[in-house]
N, C-alpha and C positions, 0 to 999 in steps of 0.2 A: 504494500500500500504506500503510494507516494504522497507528500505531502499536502496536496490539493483532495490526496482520496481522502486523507483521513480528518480533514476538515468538513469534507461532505459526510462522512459517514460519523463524526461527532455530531454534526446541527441535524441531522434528520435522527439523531437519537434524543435529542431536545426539541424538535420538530421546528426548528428553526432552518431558515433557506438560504442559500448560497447570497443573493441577494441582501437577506439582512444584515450576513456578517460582512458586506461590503464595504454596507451602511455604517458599521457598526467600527472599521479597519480606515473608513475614508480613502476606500479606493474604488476602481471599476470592477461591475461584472467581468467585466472579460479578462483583469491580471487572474482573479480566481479562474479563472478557465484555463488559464495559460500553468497556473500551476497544477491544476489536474492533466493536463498535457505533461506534466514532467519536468516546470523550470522550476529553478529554485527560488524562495525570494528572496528580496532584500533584507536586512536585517533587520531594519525599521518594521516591514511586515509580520515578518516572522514571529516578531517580541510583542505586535497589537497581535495576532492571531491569538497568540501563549494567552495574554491577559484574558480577550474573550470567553478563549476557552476555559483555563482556569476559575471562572465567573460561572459559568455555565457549569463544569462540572463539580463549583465544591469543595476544589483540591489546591493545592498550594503552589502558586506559578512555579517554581522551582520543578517537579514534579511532570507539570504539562510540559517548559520546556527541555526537558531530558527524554517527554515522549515525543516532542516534533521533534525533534533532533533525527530521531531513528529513523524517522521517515524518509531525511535525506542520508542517511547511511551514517551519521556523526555521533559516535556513542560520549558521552559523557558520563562521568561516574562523580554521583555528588558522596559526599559522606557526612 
């Protein structure tokens, strides 16, 4: 699952839509298209994705970004 998959497959598990987390990121539909295509984003993205998500999911941004990391292949190990 690349980075764009697994933003689509966290918001449609909160039933929220590609579109809101746009909204939400302050960018266009289409970069998220572009990252379910496979690009990677900027870091700036990357780190409003993390907060989103961590908001949504309840968990502690640290956490969310060690799991978007893996998505683009970047393990991190917090301790």
């Amino acid at each position: 699952m690349n980075f764009g998959e697994w933003i689509r497959y966290t918001l449609t598990k909160h039933k929220k839509s590609m579109a809101w987390m746009a909204t939400e990121i302050q960018a266009s539909q289409s970069l998220l298209t572009r990252w379910r295509q496979g690009s990677i984003p900027r870091t700036e993205y990357f780190l409003r994705v993390c907060i989103v998500i961590a908001r949504l999911e309840k968990k502690p941004l640290q956490d969310i970004v060690v799991q978007g990391s893996k998505t683009m292949g970047i393990i991190i190990h917090v301790d």
